[in-house]
C-alpha positions as CSV (number, residue, x, y, z in Angstrom):
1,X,17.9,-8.6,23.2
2,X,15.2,-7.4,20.5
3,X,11.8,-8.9,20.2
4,X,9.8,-8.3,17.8
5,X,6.1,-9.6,17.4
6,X,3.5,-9.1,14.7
7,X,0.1,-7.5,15.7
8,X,-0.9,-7.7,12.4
9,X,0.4,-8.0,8.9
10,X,2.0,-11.4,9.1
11,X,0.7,-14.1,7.7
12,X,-2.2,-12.1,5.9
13,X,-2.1,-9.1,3.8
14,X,-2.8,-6.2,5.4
15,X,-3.7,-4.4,8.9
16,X,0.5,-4.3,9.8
17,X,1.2,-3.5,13.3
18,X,5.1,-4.6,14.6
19,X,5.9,-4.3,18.3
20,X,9.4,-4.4,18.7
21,X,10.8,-4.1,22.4
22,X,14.7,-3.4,23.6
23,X,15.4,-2.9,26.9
24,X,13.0,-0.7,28.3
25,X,12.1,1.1,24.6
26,X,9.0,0.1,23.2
27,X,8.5,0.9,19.5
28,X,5.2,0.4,17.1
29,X,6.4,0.2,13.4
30,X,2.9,1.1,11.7
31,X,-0.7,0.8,12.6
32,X,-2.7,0.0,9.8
33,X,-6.2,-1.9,9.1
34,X,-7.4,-4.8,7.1
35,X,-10.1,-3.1,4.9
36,X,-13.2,-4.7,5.0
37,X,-16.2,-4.6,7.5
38,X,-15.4,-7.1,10.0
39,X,-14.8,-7.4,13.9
40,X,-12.7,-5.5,15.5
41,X,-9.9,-8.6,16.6
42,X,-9.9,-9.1,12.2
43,X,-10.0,-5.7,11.1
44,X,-7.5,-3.8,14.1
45,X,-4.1,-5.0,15.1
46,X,-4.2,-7.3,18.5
47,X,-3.3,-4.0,20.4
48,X,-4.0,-4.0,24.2
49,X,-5.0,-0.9,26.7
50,X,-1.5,-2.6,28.2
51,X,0.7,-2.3,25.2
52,X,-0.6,1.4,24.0
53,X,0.7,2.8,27.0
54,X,3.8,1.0,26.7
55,X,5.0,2.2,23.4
56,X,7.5,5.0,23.5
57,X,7.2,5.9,19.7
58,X,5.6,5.2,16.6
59,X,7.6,4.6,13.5
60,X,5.1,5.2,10.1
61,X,6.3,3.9,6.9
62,X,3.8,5.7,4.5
63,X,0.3,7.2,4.8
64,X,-1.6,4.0,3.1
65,X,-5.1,2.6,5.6
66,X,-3.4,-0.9,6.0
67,X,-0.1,0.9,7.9
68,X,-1.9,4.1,9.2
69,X,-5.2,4.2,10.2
70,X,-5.7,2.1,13.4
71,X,-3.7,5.0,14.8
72,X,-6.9,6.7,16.2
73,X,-7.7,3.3,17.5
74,X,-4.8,3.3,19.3
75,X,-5.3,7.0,20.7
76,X,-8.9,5.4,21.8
77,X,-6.8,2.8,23.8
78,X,-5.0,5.8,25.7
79,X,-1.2,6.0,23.7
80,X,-0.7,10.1,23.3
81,X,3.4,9.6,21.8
82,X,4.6,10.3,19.1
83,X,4.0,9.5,15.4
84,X,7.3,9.5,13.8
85,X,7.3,9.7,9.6
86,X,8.5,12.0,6.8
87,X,6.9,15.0,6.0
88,X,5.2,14.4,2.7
89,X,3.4,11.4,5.1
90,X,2.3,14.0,7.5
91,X,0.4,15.8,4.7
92,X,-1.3,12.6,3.3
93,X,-2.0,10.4,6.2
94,X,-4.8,11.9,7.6
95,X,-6.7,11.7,4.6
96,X,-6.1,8.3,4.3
97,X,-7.4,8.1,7.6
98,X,-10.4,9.7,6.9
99,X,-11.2,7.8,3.7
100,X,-11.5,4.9,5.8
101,X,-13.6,6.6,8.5
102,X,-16.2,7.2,5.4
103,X,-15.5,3.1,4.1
104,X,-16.7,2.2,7.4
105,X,-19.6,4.1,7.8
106,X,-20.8,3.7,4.2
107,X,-21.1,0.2,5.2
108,X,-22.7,0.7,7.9
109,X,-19.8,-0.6,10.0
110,X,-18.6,0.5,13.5
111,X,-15.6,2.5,14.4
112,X,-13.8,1.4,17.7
113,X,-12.6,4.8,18.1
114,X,-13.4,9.1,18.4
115,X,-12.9,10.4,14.6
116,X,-11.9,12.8,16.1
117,X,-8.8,11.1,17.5
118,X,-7.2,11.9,14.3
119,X,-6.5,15.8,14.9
120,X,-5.1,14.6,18.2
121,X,-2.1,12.2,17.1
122,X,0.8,13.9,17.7
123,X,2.9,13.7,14.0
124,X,6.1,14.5,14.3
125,X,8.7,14.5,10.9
126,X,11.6,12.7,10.1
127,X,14.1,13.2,7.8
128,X,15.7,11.0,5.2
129,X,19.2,9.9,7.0
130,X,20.3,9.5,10.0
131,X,18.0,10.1,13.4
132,X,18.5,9.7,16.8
133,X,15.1,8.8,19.0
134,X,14.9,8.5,22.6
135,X,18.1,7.1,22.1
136,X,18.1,4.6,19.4
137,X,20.0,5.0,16.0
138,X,17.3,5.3,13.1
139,X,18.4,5.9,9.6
140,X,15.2,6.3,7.1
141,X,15.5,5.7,3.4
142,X,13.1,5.8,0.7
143,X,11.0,2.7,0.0
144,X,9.7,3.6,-3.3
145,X,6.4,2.6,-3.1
146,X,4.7,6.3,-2.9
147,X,5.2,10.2,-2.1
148,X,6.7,9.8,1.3
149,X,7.4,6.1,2.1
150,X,10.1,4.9,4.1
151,X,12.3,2.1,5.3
152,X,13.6,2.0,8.5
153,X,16.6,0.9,10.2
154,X,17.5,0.5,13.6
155,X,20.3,-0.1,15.7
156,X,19.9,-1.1,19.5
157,X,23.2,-1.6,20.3
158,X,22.8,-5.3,20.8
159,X,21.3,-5.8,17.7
160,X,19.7,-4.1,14.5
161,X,16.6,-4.5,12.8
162,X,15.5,-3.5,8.9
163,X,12.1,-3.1,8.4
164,X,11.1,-2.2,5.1
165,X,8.4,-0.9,5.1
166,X,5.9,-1.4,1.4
167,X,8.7,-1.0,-1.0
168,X,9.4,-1.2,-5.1
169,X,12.5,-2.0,-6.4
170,X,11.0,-1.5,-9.9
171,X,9.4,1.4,-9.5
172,X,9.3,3.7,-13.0
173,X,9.0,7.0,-11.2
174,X,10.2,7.0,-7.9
175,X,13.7,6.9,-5.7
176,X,14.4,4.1,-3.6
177,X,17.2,4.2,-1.3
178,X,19.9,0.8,-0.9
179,X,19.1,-0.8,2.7
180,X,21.6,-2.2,4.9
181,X,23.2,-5.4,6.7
182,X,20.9,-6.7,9.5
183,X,20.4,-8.8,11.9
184,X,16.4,-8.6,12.0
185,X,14.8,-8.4,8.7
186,X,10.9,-7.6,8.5
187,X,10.1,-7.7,5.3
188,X,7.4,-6.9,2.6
189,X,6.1,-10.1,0.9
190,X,3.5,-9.4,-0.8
191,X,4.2,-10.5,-4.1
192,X,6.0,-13.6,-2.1
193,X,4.4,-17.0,-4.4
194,X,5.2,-15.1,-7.9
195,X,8.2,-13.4,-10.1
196,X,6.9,-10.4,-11.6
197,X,7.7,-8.9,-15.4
198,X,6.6,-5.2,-14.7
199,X,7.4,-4.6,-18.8
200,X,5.1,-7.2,-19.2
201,X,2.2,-6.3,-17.0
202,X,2.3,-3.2,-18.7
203,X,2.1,-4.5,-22.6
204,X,-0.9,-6.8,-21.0
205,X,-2.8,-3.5,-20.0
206,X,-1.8,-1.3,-23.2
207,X,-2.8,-4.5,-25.5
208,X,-6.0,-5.2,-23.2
209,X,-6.9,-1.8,-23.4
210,X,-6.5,-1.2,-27.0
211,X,-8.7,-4.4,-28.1
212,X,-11.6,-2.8,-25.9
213,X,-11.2,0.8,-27.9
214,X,-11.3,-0.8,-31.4
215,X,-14.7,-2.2,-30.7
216,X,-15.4,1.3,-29.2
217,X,-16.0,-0.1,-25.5
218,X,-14.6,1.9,-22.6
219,X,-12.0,0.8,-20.3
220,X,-12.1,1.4,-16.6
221,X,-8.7,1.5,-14.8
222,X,-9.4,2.0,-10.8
223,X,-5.8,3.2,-9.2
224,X,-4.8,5.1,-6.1
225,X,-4.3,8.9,-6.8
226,X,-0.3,7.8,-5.5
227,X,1.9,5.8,-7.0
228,X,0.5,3.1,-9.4
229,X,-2.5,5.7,-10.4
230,X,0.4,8.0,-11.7
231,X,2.7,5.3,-13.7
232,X,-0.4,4.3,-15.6
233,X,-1.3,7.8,-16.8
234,X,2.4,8.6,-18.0
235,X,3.0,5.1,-19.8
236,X,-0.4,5.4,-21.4
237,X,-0.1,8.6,-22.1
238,X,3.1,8.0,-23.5
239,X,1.4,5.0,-25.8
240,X,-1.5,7.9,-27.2
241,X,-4.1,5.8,-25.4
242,X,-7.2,8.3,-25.4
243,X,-8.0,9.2,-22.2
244,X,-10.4,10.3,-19.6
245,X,-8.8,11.1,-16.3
246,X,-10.0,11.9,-12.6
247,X,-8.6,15.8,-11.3
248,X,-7.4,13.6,-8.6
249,X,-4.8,11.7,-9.8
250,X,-3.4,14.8,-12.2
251,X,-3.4,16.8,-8.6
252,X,-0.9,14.2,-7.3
253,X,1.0,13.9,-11.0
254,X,2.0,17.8,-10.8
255,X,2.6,17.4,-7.0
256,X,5.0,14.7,-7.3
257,X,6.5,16.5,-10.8
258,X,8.2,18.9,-8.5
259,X,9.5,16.7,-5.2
260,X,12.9,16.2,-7.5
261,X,14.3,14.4,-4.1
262,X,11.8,11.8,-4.6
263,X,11.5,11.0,-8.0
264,X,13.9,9.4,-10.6
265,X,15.1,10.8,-13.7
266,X,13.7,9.3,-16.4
267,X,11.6,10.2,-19.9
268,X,8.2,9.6,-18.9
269,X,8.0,12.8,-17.0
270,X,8.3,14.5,-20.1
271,X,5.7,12.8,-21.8
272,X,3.5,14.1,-24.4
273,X,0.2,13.4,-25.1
274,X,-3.9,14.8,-25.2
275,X,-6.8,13.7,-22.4
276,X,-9.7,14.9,-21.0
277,X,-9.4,16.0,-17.4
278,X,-13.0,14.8,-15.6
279,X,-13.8,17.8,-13.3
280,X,-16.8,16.7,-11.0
281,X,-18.3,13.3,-11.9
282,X,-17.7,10.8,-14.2
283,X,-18.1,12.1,-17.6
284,X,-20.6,11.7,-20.0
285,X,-19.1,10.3,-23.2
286,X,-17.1,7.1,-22.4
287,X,-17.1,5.4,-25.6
288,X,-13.4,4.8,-27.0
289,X,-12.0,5.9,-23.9
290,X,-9.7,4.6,-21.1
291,X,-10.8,5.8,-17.9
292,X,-7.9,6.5,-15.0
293,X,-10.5,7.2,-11.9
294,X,-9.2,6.6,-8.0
295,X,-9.4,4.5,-6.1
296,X,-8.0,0.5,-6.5
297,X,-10.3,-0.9,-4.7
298,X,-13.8,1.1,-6.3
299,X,-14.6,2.6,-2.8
300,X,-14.9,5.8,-3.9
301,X,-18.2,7.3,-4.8
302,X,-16.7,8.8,-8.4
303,X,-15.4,4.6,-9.1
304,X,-19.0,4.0,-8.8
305,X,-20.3,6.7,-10.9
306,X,-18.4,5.0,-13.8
307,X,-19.2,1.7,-12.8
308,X,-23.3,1.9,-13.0
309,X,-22.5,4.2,-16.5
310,X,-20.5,1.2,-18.0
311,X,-21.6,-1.9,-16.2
312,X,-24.5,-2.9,-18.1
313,X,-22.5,-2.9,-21.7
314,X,-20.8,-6.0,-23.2
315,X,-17.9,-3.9,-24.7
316,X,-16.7,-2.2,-21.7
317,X,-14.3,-3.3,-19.3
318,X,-12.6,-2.7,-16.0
319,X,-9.0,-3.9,-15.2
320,X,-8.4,-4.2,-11.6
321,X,-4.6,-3.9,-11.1
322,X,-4.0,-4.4,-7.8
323,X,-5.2,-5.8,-4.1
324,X,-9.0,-5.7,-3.6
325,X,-10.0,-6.3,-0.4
326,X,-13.5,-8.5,0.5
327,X,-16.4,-6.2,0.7
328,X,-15.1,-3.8,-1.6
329,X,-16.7,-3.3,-4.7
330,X,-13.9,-4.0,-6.8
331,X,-13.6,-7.4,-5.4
332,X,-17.7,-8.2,-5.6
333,X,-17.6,-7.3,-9.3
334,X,-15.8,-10.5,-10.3
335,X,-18.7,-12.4,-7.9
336,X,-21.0,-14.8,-10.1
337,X,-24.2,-13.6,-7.6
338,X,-23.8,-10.1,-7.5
339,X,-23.2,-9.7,-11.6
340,X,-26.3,-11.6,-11.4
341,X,-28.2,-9.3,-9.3
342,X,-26.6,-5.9,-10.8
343,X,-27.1,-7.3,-14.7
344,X,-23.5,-6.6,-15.0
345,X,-22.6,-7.2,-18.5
346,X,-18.6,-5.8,-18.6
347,X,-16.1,-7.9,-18.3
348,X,-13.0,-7.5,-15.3
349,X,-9.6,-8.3,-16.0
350,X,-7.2,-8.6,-13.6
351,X,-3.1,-8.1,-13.4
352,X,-0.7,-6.8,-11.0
353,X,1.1,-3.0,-11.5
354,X,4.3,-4.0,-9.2
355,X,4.4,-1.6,-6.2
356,X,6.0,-4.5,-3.8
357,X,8.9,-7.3,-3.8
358,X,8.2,-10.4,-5.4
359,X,9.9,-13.3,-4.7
360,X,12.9,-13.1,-6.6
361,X,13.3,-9.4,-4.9
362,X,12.8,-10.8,-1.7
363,X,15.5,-13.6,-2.1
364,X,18.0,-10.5,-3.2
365,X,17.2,-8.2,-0.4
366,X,17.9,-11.6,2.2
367,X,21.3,-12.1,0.7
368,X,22.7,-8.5,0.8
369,X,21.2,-7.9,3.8
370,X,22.0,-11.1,5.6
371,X,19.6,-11.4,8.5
372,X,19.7,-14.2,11.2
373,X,16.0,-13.8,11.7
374,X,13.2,-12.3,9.0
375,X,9.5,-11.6,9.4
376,X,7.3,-12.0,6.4
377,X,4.3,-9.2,6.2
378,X,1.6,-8.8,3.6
379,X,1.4,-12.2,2.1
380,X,-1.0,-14.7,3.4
381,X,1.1,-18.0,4.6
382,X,-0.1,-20.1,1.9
383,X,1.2,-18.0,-0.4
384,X,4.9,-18.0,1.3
385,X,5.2,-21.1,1.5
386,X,8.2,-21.5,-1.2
387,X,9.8,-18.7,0.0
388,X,9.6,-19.9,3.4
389,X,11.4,-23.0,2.5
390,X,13.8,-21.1,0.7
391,X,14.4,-19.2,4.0
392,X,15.0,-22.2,6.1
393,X,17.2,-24.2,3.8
394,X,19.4,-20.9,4.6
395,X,19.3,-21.4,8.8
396,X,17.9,-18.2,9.0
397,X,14.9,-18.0,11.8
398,X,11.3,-17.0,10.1
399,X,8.0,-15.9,11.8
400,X,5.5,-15.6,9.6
401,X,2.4,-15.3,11.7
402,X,0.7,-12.9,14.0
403,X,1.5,-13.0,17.5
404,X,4.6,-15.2,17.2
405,X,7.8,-13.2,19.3
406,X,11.4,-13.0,17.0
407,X,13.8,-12.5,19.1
408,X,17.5,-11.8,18.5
């Protein structure tokens, strides 16, 4: 029999943490936080002194905070395995780690764990294909969600389980790989209570975007320097939108440009087009410019560098294009008190860039992959409500809460 049981992740958007037991092997698929300063039993998976020094391996589907960085947390709670992911993860994670390190302590948060637990985790890299790990059939695909992600599928013998890991099936840059029959399907939902046009979402930008630079007002777009932070800069470069953009994100543009097993063939890698590249610091002259500056969620000191230059002007704008988490700057600039308090005169848009399923995807992947049991992750329950149903109405088991055991 296989168990599986959500940590974290299910039920709410973030912090995803699957323990998944077969036998005697004890696997942790991701580790990741919920990003906002809170208690430890909100922000951390439900891990136990008792289940880190149970697990036999880790399995890490991509380098972002909300799937990697409770790892030191679980080092602090004695687990010294490994930490099984590709090798472009290995490069990135440990920055991700760090970022929220510095998140927590600009807040003046707490950390439950030794930074210096990071050095010590004990990356190990895995290949695209087929594995073998301490016995157990793993074949990882790409997910398509950023440099490195992964889906993962596993086959105890007795049963098999497909976790997908943060995935895009619509992704404009990247590779994703087909995933196969199961009989456990964990599944990314966070798009779950909504079909998304991605053509559309990205006519609403460009049109938003252009309004703002007639009346000479500057736009600021905050992205991750992966994934969605790159498909903006080629589709809007690619449109001849002026703009200003952060050395950051063209670092990770020319490092993706060469991985050619990761990306997809298409024209916008060969797009043409004139911007200013911002060194150190947000530049000076803003006006009639679209800024691309990391990260999504404004917790970056250079986000907030362009937001006290441009908050105070009526014609400027900032379009938030994905999650924002509470606490984070780009989720208090849409709050009524603290525009008050900051005399925040710009206005903030918000749309979705489509880096996961949405409901429609979700309904697909269920019916090729034909699961007797799936696990929803990264979608609050009220907002999976109609996809639940939809589940259901199929006899197919569903867990979509933490601490709730699917077994198979």
């Amino acid at each position: 029999m296989v168990t599986v049981e959500s940590l974290g992740g299910s039920g709410e958007e973030a912090r995803n943490c699957f323990y998944v037991s077969s036998g005697r092997k004890r696997f942790l698929l991701d580790c990741g936080v919920l990003r906002e300063i809170s208690t430890v039993g909100r922000v951390y998976p439900l891990i136990t002194k008792e289940i880190a020094l149970s697990i036999d391996a880790i399995f890490l589907s991509h380098a972002h905070e909300d799937h990697s960085a409770a790892l030191p947390y679980l080092y602090e709670l004695g687990y010294r395995g490994p930490v099984f992911c590709h090798s472009e993860t290995m490069s990135l994670a440990k920055g991700f780690m760090r970022k929220w390190v510095s998140f927590v302590k600009a807040k003046g948060g707490i950390l439950p764990f030794d930074e210096n637990n990071i050095d010590l985790l004990d990356f190990r890299p895995l290949e695209l294909g087929v594995n073998e790990i301490s016995g157990v059939k793993a074949i990882a695909g790409r997910s398509a969600h950023m440099l490195g992600s992964l889906w993962y599928y596993f086959d105890f013998g007795n049963a098999t389980l497909l976790y997908t890991g943060d995935t895009c099936f619509d992704s404009l840059l990247l590779k994703a790989d087909e995933m196969p029959a199961c009989d456990i399907l964990i599944a990314d939902a966070a798009y779950a209570a909504r079909t998304i046009d991605p053509k559309q979402q990205y006519e609403t930008i460009l049109a938003s975007i252009y309004k703002t630079i007639r009346e000479n007002g500057t736009v600021l777009l905050p992205v991750p320097s992966n994934g969605r932070g790159i498909d903006l800069f080629l589709f809007l470069l690619v449109h001849k939108v002026p703009l200003i953009v952060d050395k950051g994100i063209l670092k990770s543009f020319h490092a993706l440009k060469d991985k050619v097993g990761w990306i997809s063939e298409t024209s916008l890698w060969d797009a043409k087009g004139s911007f200013i590249e911002a060194q150190d610091g947000a530049s000076d002259n803003l006006d009639g410019y679209a800024v691309l500056c990391p990260d999504g969620m404004m917790t970056s000191p250079i986000s907030t560098q362009y937001f006290e230059k441009i908050k105070n002007d009526g014609r400027n704008k900032i379009i938030i294009s994905g999650h924002v988490a509470a606490g984070t700057l780009g989720n208090m600039i849409s709050d009524p008190e603290y525009r008050l308090k900051e005399s925040i005169k710009l206005t903030v848009e918000s749309t979705t860039i489509k880096v996961h399923p949405d409901q429609e995807d979700i309904k697909s992947l269920i019916e090729k992959a034909k699961p007797s049991a799936v696990m929803l992750f990264h979608a609050k329950t009220e907002d999976s409500r109609s996809l639940s149903v939809w589940i259901e109405n199929r006899n197919i088991r569903l867990v979509c809460a933490v601490s709730q055991p699917l077994s198979f």
